[in-house]
N, C-alpha and C positions, 0 to 999 in steps of 0.2 A: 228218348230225348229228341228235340226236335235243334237240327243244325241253323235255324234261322239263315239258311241260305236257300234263297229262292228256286226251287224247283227240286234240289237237290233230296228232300223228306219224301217227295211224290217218285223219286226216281229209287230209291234203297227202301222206303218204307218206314223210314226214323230210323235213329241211329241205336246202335244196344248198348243199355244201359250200364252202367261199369263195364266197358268193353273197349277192346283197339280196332280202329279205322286207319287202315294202309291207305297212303296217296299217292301214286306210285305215277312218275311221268318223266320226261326228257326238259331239258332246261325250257325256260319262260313261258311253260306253259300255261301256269298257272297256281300250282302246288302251296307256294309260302303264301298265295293271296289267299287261294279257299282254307289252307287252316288259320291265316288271323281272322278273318269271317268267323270262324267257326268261335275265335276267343271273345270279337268284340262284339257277334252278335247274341251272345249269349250273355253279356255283360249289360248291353246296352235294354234286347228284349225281354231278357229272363230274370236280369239281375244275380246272374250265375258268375261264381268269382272264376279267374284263369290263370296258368300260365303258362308261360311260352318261353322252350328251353332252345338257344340255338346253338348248334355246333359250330356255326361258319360267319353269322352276322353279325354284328354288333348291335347293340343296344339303341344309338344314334341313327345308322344306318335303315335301320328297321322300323322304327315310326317314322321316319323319314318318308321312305316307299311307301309307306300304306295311308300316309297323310294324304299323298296324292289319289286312294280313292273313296277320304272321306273319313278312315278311319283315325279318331285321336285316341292312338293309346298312351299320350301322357294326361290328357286328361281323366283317362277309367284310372291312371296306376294315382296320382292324386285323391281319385276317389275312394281309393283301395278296393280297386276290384281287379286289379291285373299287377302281373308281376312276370317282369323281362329276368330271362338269366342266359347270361354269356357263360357257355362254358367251351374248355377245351380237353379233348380226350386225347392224351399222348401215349397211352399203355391201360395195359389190361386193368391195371391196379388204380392208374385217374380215373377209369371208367367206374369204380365202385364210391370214389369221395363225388365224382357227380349224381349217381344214382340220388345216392344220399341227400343231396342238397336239393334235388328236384321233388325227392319227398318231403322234405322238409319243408320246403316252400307251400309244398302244395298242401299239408297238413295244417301248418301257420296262417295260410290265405283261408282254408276249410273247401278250397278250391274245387269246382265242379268241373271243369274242362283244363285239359292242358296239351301242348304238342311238342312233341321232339322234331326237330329240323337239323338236318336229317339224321335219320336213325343207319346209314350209311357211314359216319363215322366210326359209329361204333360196331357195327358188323364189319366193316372192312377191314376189320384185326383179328376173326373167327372164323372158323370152318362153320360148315353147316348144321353139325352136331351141338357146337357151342351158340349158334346163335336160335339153333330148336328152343335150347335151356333156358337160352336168356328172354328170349321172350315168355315162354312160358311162365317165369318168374316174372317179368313186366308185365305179365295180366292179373297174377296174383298179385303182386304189389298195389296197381291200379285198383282192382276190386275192391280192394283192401278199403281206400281212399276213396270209393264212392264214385272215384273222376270216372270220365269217358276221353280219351287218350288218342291222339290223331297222332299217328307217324307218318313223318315222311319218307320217303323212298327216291333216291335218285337214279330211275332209269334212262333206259334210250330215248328216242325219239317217238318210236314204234312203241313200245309199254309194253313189250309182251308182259305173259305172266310168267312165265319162263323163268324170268330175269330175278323172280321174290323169292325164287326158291321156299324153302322152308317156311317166311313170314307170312307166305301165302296162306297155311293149312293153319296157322294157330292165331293167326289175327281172325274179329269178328266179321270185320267188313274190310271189304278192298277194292278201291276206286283203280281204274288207270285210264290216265289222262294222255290221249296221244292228238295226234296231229293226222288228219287224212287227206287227199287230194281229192278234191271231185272238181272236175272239166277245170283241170290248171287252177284251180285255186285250193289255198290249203285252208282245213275246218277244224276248228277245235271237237275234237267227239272225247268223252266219257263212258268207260264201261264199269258196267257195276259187275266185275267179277264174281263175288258172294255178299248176300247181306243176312247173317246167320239170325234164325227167329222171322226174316221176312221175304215173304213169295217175289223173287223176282221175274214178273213180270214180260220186263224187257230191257235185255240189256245193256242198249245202248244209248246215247243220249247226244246231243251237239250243245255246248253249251260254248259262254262266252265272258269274255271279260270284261268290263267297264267302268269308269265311275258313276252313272248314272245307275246301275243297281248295285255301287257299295264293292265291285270288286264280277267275283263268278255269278256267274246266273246261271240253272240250268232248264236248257228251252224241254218240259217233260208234262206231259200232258196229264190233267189230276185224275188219281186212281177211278174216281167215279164221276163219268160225265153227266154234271144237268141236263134235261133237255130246257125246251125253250119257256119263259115265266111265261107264269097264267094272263100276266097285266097287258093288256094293249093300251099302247100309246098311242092318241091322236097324233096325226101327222100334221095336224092344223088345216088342215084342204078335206073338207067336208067330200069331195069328188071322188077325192082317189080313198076315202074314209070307207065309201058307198063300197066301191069298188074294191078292196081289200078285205071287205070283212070287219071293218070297223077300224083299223090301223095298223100300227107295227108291234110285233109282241118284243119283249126283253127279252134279250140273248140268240136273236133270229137275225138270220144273215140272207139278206138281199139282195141281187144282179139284178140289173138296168143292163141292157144289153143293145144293141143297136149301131147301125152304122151312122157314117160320120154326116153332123149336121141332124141327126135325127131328133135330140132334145134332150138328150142323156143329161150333159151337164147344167140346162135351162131345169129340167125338173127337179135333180139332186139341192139346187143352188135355191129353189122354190119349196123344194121339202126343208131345205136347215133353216131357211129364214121363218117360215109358217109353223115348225116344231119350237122357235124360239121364240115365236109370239105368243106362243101358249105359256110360256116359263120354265121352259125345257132348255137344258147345257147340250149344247148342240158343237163338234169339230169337223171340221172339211177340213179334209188333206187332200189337196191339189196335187198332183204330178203332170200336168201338160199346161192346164191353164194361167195358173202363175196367178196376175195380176186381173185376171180378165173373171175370176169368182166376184173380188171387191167390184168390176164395173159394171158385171152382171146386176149386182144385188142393186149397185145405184142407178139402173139403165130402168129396172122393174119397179125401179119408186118403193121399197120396198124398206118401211120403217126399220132400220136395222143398224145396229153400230159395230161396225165390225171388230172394233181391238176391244169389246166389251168378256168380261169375263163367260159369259152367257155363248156367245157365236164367238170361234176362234177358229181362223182363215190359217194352213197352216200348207208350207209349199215341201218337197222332197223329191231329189232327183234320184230314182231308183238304180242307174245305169255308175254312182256312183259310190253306192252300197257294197258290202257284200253280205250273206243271206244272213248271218248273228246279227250284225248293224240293223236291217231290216227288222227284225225280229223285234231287238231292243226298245228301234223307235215307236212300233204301233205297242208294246208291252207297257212303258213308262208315260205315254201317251194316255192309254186306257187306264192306267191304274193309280197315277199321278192327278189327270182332269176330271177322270169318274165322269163321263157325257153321259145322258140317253143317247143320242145319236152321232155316230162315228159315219161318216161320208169318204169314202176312201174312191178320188173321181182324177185317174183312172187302174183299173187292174193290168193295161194293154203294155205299160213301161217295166215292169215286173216282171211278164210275160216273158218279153225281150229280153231283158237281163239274165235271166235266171233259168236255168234247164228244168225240163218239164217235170220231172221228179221233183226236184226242191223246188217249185213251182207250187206243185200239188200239195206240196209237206206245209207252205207258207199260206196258203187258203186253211189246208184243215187247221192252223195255229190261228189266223184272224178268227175260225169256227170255234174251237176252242174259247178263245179270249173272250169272244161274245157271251159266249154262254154262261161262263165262271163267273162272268164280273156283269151280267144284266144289261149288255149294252146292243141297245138293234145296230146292227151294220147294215150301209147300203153302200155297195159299190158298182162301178162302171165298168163296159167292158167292149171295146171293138168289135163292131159284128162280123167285120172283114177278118179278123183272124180267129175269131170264139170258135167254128168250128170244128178249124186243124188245133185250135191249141187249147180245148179244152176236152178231155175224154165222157164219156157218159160217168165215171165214176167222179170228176170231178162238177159235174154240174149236181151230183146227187150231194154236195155239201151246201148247196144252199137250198134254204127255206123257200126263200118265194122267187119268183124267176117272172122278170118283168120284160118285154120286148117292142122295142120303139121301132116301129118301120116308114119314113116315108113313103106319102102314098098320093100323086096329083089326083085332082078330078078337075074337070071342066075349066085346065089351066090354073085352077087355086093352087096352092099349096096346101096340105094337110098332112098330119100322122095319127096314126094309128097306136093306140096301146094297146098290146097281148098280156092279160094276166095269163101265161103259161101255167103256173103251177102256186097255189098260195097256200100254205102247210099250214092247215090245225082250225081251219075257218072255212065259211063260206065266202063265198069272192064271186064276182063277173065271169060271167061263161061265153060274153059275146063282145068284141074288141072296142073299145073307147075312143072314140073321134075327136084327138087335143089339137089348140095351136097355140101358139108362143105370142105372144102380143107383148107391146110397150107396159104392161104391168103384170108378166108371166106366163104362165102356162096356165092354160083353163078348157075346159072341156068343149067344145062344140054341142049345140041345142040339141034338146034328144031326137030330132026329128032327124039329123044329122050323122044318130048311131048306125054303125054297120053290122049288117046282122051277123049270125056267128059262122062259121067255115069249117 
């Protein structure tokens, strides 16, 4: 069965079928969101009926919160696909006219997903021998019913597994959702303890919360990575066409590298406008330039409408982020605008912000995203600090590796383009002589090429 929560399939391998998934974490971390996700994504994607048993929330209360991201579950319970039940466990013996009623419900609805929140009421009246039994008996019940059964679990902060005792060994799957510090800040991480029936892989995960994907997302890289599509894209610049090999492939990720004043962001701002003359959905995400993309585009005379559905000028201040937010924006960016070209000008504010490790994690996720979803990325990058802060294994995530260097002669001004490295094509093996003029970037006469080095 697939959770219709993003990431989270790629990370456990799909959920087992007539089976229980433990959720097990410390308060707000996220627990009652990812199992209504689990109810109203299933309702909404699959058309799979739910329901949702809580020991603690009210009815009101409860689409209340999860209105705010996105989810209406008076509208699915309207539709009769979902059904809310407040119940309250005071003894051993309320605990069997609930059982009852939850099966009933779920029998009556024909219900395919349902969650107990939390299943901590009801074991916190049990030794470990009785709540072995009871679940045991809540898997056969579930099976029984066809459902796939999410419990919640109210742990610490930390999530050990420690803490599940016994629910550990007899539930199918078991998530723990904890909280970790890296350089003073704290991250949401996901461990997939076991996902019985599927290889796990790897067990850990950073995911995050938000309305813009519906609640949990989990940032988890798909089981099988594409490489880059066969299709190349004109760039619309017949030049650097020559020079690349014919243009940009889908799913290929690009550095422009070079110090400051070199042309980085004149040629980025001349590739999105000439990739959208062609009739190509073209986004720049600015982090330095701001307003100076739009003055660029009208300074080069360069037929363009910038708030046009087609080129979308889009600004983000990194330093204000933290690494999930980051994550979130280029995710619902890419998967929401569906570009050919994603211009991400510059990588240098990132840099800064973010320690080198989740630095590296944040490239191979833009790597990632490209490829899954067919979009060329070309990003920017300080030549002044690309050395110290980027390692060999990090330049080995991108495809083509492009290098701006000014260069005077006889008092002019000129620069230079290095295709260093262009994956999967033939390309230029001797450096290109451009300059910037009142209508762009354009190549200098061939007499003017420098030979190779």
């Amino acid at each position: 069965m697939k959770s219709g929560i993003k990431g989270l399939d790629e990370a456990v391998g799909g959920l087992p079928d007539r089976g229980v998934v433990v959720i097990a974490g410390g308060p707000g971390i996220g627990k009652t969101v990812m199992a209504a996700q689990f109810i109203y994504n299933g309702a909404v994607m699959f058309g799979e009926r739910g329901v949702y048993a809580s020991f603690s929330e009210s009815k009101e209360e409860f689409y209340g919160n999860m209105l705010a991201f996105g989810m209406n579950f008076d509208e699915l319970e309207k539709k009769g696909l979902f059904r809310f039940l407040s119940l309250m466990v005071l003894s051993k013996e309320s605990l069997v006219s609930c059982m009852d009623e939850i099966l009933e419900a779920l029998t009556a609805a024909n219900a395919r997903r349902v969650v107990l929140d939390s299943i901590n009421a009801v074991t916190g009246m049990m030794d470990d021998g009785e709540v072995r039994r009871f679940v045991q008996l809540l898997r056969a019940l579930i099976k029984n019913t066809g459902a796939v059964c999410f419990l919640i679990y109210e742990a610490s902060s930390e999530a050990k597994s420690e803490e599940l005792g016994p629910i550990a060994f007899m539930a199918d799957t078991v998530l723990l959702l904890r909280w970790r510090e890296e350089e003073n800040v704290k991250v949401r991480e996901l461990e997939v303890l076991k996902s019985r029936g599927s290889p796990v892989e790897k067990g850990f995960y950073d995911f995050d919360v938000d309305r813009e994907h519906g609640g949990v997302w989990v940032i988890a890289p798909p089981r099988t990575i594409p490489s880059e599509g066969d299709e190349v894209v004109s760039t619309g610049l017949e030049w650097l066409n020559n020079a690349i090999g014919g243009g940009l492939r889908r799913g290929s990720f690009t550095l422009v590298k070079g110090e400051t004043g070199a042309g980085k962001t004149c040629l980025c701002v001349q590739l999105a406008a000439s990739m959208f003359s062609t009739g190509r959905r073209c986004i720049y995400v600015s982090t330095e330039e701001g307003e100076g993309v739009a003055r660029l585009l009208r300074s080069f005379k360069l037929n363009v409408e910038c708030g046009s559905e087609q080129l979308k000028i889009m600004g983000i201040t990194p330093e204000e982020y933290d690494a999930q937010r980051i994550y979130s924006f280029f995710d619902n960016l890419v998967c929401n605008e569906k570009p050919d070209l994603l211009v991400i000008d510059s990588l240098t504010p990132f840099r800064r912000s973010l320690p080198q490790a989740r630095f590296y994690r944040f490239l191979r996720f833009i790597q990632l995203l490209a490829r899954t979803k067919g979009v060329a990325v070309v990003a920017t990058f300080s030549f002044s600090l690309i050395e110290e802060a980027m390692e060999t294994d990090m330049l080995g995530l991108f495809d083509n590796l492009l290098v701006l260097r000014n260069a005077p002669t006889d008092g002019a001004p000129h620069k230079l383009l290095f295709l260093v490295k262009v994956r999967g094509g033939e390309h230029r093996r001797t450096p290109l002589r451009i300059e910037v003029t009142s209508r762009g970037v354009r190549p200098v006469s061939e007499e003017g090429l420098m030979p190779a080095t």
